[in-house]
C-alpha positions as CSV (number, residue, x, y, z in Angstrom):
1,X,52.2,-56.2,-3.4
2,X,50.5,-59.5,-4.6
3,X,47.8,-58.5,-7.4
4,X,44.3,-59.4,-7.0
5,X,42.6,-62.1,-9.0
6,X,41.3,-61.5,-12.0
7,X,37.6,-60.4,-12.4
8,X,35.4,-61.5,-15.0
9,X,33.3,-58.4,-16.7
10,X,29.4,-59.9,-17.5
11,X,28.7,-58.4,-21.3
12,X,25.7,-60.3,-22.1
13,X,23.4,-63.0,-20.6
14,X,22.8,-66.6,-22.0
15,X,20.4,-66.6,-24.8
16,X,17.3,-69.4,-25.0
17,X,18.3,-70.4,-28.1
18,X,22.2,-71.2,-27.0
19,X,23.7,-74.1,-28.4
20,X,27.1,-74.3,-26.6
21,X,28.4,-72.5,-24.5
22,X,32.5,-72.8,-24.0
23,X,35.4,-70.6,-22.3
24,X,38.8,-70.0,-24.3
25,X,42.0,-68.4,-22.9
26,X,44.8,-67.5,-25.1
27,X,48.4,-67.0,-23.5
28,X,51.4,-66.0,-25.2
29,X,54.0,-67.2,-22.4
30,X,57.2,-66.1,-23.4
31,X,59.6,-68.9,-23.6
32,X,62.4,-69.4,-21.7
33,X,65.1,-68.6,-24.7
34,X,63.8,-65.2,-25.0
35,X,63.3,-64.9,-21.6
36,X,66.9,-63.5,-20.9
37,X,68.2,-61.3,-17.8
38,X,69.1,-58.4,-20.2
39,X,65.9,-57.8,-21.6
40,X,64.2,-58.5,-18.2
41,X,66.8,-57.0,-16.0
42,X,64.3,-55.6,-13.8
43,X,62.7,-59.0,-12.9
44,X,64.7,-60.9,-10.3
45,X,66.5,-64.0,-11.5
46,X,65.0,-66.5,-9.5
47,X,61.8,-64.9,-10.9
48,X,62.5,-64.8,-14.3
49,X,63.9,-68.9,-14.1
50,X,61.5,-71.0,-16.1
51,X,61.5,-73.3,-13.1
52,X,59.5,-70.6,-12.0
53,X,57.5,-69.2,-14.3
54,X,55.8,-72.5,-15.8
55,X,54.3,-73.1,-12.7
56,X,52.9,-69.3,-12.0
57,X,51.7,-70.0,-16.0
58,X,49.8,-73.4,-15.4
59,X,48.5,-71.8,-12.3
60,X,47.0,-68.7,-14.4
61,X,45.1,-71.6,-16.8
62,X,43.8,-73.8,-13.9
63,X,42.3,-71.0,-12.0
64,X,40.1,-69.8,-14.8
65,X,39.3,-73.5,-16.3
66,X,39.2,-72.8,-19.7
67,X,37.5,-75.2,-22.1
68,X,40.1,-74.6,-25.2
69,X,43.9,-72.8,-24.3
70,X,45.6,-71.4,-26.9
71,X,49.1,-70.6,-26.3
72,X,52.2,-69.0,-27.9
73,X,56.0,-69.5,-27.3
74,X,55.5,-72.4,-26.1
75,X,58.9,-74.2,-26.4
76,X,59.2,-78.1,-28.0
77,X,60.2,-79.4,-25.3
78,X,58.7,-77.9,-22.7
79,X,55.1,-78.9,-24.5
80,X,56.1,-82.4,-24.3
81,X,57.9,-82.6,-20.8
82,X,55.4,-80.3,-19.1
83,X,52.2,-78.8,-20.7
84,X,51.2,-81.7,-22.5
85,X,51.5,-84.1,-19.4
86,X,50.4,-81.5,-16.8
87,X,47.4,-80.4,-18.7
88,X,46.6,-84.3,-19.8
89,X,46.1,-84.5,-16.1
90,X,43.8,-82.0,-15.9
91,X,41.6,-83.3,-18.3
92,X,42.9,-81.9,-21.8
93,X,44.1,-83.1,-25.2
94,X,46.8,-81.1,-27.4
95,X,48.3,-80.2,-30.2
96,X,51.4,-78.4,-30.9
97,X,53.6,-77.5,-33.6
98,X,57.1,-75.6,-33.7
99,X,57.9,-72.1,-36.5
100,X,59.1,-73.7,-39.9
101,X,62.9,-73.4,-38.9
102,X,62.1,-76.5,-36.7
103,X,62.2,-78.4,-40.3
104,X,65.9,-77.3,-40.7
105,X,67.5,-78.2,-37.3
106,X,69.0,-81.3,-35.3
107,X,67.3,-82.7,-32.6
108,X,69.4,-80.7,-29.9
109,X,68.4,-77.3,-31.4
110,X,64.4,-78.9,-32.1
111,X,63.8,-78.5,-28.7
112,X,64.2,-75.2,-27.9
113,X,62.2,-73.8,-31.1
114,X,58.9,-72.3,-29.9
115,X,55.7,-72.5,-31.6
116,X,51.7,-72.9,-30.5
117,X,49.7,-75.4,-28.6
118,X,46.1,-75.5,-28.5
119,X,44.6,-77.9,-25.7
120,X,40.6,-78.4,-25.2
121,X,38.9,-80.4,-22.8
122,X,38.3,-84.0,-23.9
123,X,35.0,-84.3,-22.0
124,X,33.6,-81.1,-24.2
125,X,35.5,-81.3,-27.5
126,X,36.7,-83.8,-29.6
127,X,39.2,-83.4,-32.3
128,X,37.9,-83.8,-36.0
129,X,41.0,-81.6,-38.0
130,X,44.6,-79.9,-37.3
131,X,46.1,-77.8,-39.5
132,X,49.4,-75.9,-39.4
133,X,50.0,-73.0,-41.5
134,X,52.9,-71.6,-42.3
135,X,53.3,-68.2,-43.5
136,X,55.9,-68.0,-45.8
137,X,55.2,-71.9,-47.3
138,X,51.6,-70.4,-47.9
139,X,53.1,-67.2,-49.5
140,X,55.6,-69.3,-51.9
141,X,53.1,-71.7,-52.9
142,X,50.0,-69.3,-53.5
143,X,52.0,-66.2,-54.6
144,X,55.4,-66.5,-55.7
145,X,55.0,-69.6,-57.7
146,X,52.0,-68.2,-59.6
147,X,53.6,-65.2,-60.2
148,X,56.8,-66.3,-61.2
149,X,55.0,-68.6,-64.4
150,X,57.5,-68.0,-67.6
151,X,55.4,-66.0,-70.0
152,X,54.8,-67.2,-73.5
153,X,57.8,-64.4,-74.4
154,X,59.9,-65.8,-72.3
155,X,62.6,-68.6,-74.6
156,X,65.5,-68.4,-71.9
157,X,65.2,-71.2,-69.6
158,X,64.7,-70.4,-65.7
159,X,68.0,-70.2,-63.8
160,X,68.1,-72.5,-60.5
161,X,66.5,-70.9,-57.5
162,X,63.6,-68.0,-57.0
163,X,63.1,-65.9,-60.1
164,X,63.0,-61.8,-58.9
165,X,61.2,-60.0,-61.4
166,X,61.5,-56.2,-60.6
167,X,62.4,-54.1,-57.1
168,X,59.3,-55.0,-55.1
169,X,59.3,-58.7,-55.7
170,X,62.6,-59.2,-54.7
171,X,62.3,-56.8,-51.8
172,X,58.8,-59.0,-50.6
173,X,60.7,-62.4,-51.3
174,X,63.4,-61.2,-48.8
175,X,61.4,-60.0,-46.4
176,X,58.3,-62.0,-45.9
177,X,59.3,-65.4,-46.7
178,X,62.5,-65.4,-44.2
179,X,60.2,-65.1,-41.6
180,X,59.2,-68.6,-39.4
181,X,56.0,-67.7,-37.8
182,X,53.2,-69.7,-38.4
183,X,49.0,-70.9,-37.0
184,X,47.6,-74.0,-36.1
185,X,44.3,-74.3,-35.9
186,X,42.0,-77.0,-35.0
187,X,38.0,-77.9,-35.9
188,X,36.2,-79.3,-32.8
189,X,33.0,-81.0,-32.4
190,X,31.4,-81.2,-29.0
191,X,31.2,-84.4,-27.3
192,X,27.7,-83.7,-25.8
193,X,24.6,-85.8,-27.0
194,X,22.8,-83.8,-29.8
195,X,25.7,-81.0,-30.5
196,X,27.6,-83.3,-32.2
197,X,27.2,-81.6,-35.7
198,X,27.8,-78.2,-34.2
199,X,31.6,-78.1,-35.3
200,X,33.7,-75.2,-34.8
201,X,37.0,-74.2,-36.1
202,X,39.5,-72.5,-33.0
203,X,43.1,-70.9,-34.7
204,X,45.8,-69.2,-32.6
205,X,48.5,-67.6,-34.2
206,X,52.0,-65.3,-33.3
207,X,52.8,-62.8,-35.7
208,X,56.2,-61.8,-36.3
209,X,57.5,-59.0,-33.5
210,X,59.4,-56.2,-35.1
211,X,57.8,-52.8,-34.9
212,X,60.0,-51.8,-38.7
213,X,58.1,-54.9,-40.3
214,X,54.7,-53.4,-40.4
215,X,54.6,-54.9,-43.8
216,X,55.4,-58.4,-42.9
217,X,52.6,-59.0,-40.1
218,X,50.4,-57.3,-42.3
219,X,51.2,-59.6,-45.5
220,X,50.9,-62.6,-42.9
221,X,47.8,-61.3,-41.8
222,X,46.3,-61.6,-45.2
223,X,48.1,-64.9,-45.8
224,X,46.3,-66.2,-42.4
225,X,42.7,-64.8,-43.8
226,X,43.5,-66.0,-46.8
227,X,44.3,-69.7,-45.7
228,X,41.4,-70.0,-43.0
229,X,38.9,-69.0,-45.6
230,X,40.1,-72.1,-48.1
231,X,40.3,-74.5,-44.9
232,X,36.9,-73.3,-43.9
233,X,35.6,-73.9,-47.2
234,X,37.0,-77.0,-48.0
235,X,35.4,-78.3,-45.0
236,X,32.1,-77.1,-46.0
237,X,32.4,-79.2,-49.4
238,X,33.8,-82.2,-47.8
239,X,31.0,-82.2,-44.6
240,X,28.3,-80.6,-46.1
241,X,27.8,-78.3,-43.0
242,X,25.9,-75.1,-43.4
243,X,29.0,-73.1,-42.2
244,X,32.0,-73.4,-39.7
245,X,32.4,-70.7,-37.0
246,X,35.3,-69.2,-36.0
247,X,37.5,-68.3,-33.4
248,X,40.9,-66.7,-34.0
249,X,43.0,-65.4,-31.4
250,X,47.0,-65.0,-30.8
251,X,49.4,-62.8,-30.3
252,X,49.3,-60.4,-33.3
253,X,52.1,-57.8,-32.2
254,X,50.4,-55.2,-33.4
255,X,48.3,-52.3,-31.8
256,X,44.8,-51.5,-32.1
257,X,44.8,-48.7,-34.4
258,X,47.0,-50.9,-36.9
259,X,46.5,-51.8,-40.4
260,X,46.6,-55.8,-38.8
261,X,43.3,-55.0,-36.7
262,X,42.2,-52.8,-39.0
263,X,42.1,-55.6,-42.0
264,X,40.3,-58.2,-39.4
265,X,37.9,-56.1,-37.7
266,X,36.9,-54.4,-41.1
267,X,37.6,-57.1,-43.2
268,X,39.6,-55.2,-45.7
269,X,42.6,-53.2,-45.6
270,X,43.7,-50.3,-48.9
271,X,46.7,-51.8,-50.9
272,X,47.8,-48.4,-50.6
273,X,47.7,-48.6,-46.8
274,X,51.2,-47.1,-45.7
275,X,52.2,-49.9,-43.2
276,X,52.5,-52.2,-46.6
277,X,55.5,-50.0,-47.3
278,X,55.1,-49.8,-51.0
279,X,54.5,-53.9,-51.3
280,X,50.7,-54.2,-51.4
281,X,50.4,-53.8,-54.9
282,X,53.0,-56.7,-55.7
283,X,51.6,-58.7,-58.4
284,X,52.8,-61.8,-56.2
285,X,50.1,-61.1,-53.3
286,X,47.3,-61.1,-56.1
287,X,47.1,-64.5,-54.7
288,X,45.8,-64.0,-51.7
289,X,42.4,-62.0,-53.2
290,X,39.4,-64.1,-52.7
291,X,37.0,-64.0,-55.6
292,X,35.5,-67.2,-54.8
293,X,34.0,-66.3,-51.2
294,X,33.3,-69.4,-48.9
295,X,30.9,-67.5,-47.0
296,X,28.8,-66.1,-50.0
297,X,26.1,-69.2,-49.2
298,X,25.7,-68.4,-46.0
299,X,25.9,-64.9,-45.1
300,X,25.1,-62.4,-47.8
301,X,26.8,-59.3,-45.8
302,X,29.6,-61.1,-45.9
303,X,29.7,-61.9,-49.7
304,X,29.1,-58.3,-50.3
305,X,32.3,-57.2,-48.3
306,X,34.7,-59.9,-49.8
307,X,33.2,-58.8,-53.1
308,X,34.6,-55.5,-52.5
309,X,38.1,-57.0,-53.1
310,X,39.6,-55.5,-56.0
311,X,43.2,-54.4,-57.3
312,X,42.6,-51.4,-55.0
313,X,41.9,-53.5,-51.3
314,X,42.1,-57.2,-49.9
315,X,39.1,-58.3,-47.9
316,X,38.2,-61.2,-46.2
317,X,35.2,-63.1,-45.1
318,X,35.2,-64.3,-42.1
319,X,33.2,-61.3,-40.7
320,X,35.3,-61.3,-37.6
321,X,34.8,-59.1,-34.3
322,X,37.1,-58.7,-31.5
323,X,35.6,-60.4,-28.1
324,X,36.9,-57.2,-26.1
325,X,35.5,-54.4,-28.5
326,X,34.3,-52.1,-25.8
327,X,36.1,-53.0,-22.8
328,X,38.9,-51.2,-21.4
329,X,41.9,-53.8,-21.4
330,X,45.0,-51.1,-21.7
331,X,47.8,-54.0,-21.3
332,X,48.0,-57.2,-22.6
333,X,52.1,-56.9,-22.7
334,X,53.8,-55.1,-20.0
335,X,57.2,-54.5,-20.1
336,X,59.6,-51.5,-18.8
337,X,60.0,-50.9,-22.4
338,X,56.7,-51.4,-24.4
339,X,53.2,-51.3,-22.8
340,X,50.1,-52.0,-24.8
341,X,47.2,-54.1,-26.7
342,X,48.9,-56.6,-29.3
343,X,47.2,-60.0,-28.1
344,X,43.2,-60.5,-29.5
345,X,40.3,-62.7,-29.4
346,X,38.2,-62.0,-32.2
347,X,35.2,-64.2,-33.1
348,X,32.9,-64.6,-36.0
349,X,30.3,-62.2,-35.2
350,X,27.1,-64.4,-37.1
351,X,27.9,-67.7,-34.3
352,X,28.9,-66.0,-31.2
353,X,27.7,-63.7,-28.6
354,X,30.2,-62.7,-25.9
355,X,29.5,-63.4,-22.8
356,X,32.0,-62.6,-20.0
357,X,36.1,-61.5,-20.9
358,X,38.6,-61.4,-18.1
359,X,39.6,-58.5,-17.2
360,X,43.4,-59.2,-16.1
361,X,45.1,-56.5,-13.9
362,X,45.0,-53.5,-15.5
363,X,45.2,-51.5,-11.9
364,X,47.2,-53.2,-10.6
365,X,49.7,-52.6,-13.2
366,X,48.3,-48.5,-13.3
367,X,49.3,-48.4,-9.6
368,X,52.7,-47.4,-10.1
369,X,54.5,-50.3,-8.3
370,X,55.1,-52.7,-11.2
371,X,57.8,-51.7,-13.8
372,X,57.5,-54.1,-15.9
373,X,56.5,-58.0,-15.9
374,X,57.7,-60.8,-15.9
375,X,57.2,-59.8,-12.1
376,X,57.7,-62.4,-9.0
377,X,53.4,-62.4,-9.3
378,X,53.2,-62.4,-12.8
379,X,55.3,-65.3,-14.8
380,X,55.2,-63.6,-18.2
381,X,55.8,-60.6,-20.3
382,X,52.1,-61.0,-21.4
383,X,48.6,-60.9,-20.0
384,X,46.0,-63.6,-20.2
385,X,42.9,-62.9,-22.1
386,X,39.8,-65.2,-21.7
387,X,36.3,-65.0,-23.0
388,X,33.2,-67.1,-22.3
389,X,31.7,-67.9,-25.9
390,X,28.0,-68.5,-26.7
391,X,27.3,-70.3,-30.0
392,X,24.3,-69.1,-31.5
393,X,21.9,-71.4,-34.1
394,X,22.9,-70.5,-38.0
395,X,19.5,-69.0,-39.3
């Protein structure tokens, strides 16, 4: 049975004092290497072909017109042979860029590493910064290195390669910073006459997958937090704007109830908190604390909760809320094995007012009939989310 088309739920009406108002979609579309007959045995082959798929998935994005896509797993190749031209078409510009292990490989193993893409429409937005962020770069070069400075003690000189001082540092070397995954992010102005100073800054991200690495996407988490908040306050120095929203969305792999959802709906997350699995209090990730909040000018509720930050917590200040708070969206992956909420939109709750979110299929999927997707009706493992944005005036 063919599912019905996704509704749009109305959360709030247009205010008078709107100064953009945009529609984002963020898509993780599982990519074609993962996309393998063993772990989707239920889905028929012709189905599960990518042949297939990527036209069910640029069908999904044309239908609801989004002004900004973000996706994830989007493979090298495939951005370039068929996104990028396919959506250039349809009236977008993109960026993309591959996980770190890209760096390391020959051209024939490039193209099948997957990564994110963000596209916008050029007649709305136009591109004024990219940035890629890498996890475990952004790790090494804000924590490790710091902490691994030879102490005035020290007279031995270092020996070649990373220096592991104690249990937990070599234990968070070797587990965080083997990992790929990474963000890109872009700042956007729009295009239309008198909005042009209205800047906004749009991130997607993928966090790494395996349920045992709590710790990891956790860590990443606060390395992502940690790295938007310098980005967003560089930009402020170098512009002189009053502040840069933000919208952050991606495919977090993590559940609702998570220490990951937890840390960006709250804003700060215990060291303590068990799904750090003993490695919050490493002295390497007293890098990632923010003393010097870029949001303190701006929004005093904010400065008061990165201020919080202390050996005991991280925090962070983007004072970020998720777009679907309140609605009932039980799936965003749906597979015969796992079935639940690890894909967000969140949105920085001082620029934007919600408007609309998409729905998606949730019954359909409840009826009973559908096992597990990819399905012949539904091209990937995961389910769209979209969200018309208002951006508010900064008082």
């Amino acid at each position: 049975m063919k599912p019905p088309c996704p509704k749009w739920r109305h959360l709030a009406s247009k205010s008078a004092s709107s100064v953009l108002l945009f529609t984002l979609m963020c898509y993780n579309i599982l990519s074609d290497q993962y996309a393998s007959s063993k772990s989707y045995w239920y889905c028929p082959p012709w189905a599960l072909a990518w042949s297939f798929r990527r036209q069910g998935i640029l069908e999904n994005i044309s239908a609801q017109l989004p002004t900004v896509v973000c996706l994830q797993e989007v493979e090298t190749e495939q951005y370039y042979s068929f996104f990028l031209p396919h959506l250039t078409r349809r009236g977008y510009d993109g960026i993309f860029s591959p996980k770190s292990r890209a760096k390391t490989m020959d051209d024939r193993l490039r193209k099948r590493v997957d990564g994110c893409a963000i596209f916008w429409k050029r007649s709305e937005f136009r591109l004024v910064e990219e940035h890629v962020i890498e996890f475990s770069q952004h790790y090494l070069e804000h924590c490790w290195t710091q902490q691994q400075q030879p102490s005035q003690e020290e007279s031995q000189p270092p020996s070649p390669g990373p220096q592991l001082r104690g249990k937990a540092s070599s234990e968070i070397f070797n587990r965080v910073t083997v990992r790929d995954n990474i963000a890109l992010s872009v700042v956007l102005a729009p295009v239309a006459k008198g909005q042009a100073n209205s800047c906004l800054m749009v991130c997607t991200s993928h966090m790494h997958w395996d349920p045992q690495h709590s710790d990891v996407k956790l860590i990443q988490t606060v390395v992502l937090t940690s790295a938007l908040a310098a980005k967003i306050k560089q930009f402020r120095a170098n512009t002189g704007a009053a502040s840069l929203p933000l919208v952050l969305c991606g495919d977090f792999n993590s559940l609702p109830d998570s220490g990951v959802i937890e840390f960006l709906n709250r804003g700060s997350v215990e060291r303590d908190h068990p799904e750090f699995r003993r490695l919050g209090r490493d002295p390497s990730l007293d890098g990632l604390k923010l003393p010097d909040n870029p949001a303190s000018s701006e929004d005093p509720a904010a400065a008061t909760t990165a201020a919080a930050s202390s050996s005991s917590n991280f925090s962070h200040s983007l004072d970020l809320a998720s777009c679907y708070s309140g609605v009932d969206m039980t799936y965003t992956n749906y597979t015969h094995e796992f079935k639940g909420v690890i894909d967000y939109i969140f949105a920085s709750k001082r620029h934007f007012r919600v408007l609309d979110c998409l729905e998606g299929v949730t019954d359909w999927l409840r009826s009973g009939s559908v096992i597990g997707c990819p399905h012949p009706y539904i091209p990937s493992d995961h389910i769209p989310l979209a969200v018309r944005l208002e951006l508010l005036p900064v008082s």
